[in-house]
C-alpha positions in Angstrom: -76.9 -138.0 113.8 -74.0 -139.4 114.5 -70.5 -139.6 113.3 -67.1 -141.8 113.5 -63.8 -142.3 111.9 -61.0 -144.8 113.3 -57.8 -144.5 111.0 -57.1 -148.5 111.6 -60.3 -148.9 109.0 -61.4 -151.9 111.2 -65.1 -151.7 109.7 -66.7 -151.1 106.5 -67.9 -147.7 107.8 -64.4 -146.7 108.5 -63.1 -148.1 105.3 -65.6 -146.0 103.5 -64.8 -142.7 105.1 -61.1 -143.3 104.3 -62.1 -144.2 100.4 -64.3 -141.0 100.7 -62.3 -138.3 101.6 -64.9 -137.9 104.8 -62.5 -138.8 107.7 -63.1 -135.9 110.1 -63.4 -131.8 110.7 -62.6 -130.8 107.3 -65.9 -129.0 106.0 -66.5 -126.0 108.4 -68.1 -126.5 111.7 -69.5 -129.6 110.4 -66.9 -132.5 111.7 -68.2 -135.1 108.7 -70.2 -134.7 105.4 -71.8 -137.9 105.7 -73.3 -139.3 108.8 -72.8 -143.1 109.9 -76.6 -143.8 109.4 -76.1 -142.9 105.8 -73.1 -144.5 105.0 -74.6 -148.0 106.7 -77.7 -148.0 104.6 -75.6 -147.1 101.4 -73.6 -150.2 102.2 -76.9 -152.2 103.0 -78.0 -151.3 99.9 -75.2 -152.2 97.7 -73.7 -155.8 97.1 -69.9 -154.5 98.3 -68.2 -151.8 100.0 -66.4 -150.7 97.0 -70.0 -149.8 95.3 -71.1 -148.5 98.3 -67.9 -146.1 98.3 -68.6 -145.1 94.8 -72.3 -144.2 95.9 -71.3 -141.7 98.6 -68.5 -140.3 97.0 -71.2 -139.2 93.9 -72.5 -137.9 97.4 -69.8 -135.9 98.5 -69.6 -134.6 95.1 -73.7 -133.7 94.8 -73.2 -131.7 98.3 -70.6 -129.8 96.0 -67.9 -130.5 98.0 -65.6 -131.8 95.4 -65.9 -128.7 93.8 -62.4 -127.2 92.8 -63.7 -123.2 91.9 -66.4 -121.0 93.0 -67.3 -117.4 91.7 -69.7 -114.9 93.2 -70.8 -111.5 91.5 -67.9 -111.8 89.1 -65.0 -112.8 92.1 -63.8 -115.9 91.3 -61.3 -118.5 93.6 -59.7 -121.7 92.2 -58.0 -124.4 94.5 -56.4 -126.2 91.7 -57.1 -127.6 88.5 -56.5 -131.4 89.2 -58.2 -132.1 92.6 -61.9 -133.0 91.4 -60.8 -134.5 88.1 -58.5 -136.9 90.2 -61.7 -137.3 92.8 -63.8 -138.6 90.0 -60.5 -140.8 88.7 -60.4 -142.1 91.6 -64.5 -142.9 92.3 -64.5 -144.5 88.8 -61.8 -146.9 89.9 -64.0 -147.9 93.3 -66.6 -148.7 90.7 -64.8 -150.9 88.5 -63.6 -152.7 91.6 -67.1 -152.8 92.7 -68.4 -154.5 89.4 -65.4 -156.6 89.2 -66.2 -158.4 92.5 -69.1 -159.0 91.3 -68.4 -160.8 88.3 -67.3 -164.7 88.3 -63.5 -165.1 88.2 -64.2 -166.9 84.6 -66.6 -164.3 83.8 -65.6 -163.1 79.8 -67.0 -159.8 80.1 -64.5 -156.7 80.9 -65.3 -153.7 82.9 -65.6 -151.0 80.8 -65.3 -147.2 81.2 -68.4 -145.7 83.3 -68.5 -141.9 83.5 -69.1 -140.9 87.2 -70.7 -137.9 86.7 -73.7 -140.3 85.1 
């Protein structure tokens, strides 16, 4: 499938990518993590882009590419100790966004705390 990127973010596809980490050859030989036709029908199925953001980064993070360590027969490697916590930081805040679009400006409830990894 198919696969695009264009840094001026001129569609919701791009804008997605951007929100997503998932902007080009960064994973190995494989130039994107998600393919367009995935990222489309994740934004047909939600009610904005932000949700739709939220939903593929929980993606990217299933496909274990958030992940920050990795040990193998007792060899271990860390990249840092800050770089998935601040990916889920940030997803959560694409889901509040999400939620409060959705909600009418006069709307009395508040966006509370959702744990990402739910």
């Amino acid at each position: 499938m198919a696969s695009s990127y264009d840094p001026t973010l001129p569609t919701d596809l791009d804008w997605i990518r951007f929100q997503i980490g998932d902007r080009g050859p960064t994973v190995g030989s494989r130039p994107y993590i998600l393919d367009d036709a995935e990222i489309f029908a994740t934004n047909a199925a939600e009610r904005n882009k932000w949700m739709a953001a939220f939903r593929c980064g929980k993606v990217v993070l299933a496909r274990g590419f958030g992940l920050v360590s990795k040990s193998v027969d007792g060899l271990g490697i860390r990249w840092g100790d800050g770089a998935e916590s601040n990916y889920r930081e940030h997803l959560q805040t694409l889901l509040e966004q999400g939620v409060r679009i959705q909600l009418p400006t006069n709307s009395l409830f508040e966006v509370m705390s959702v744990d990402p990894e739910s």
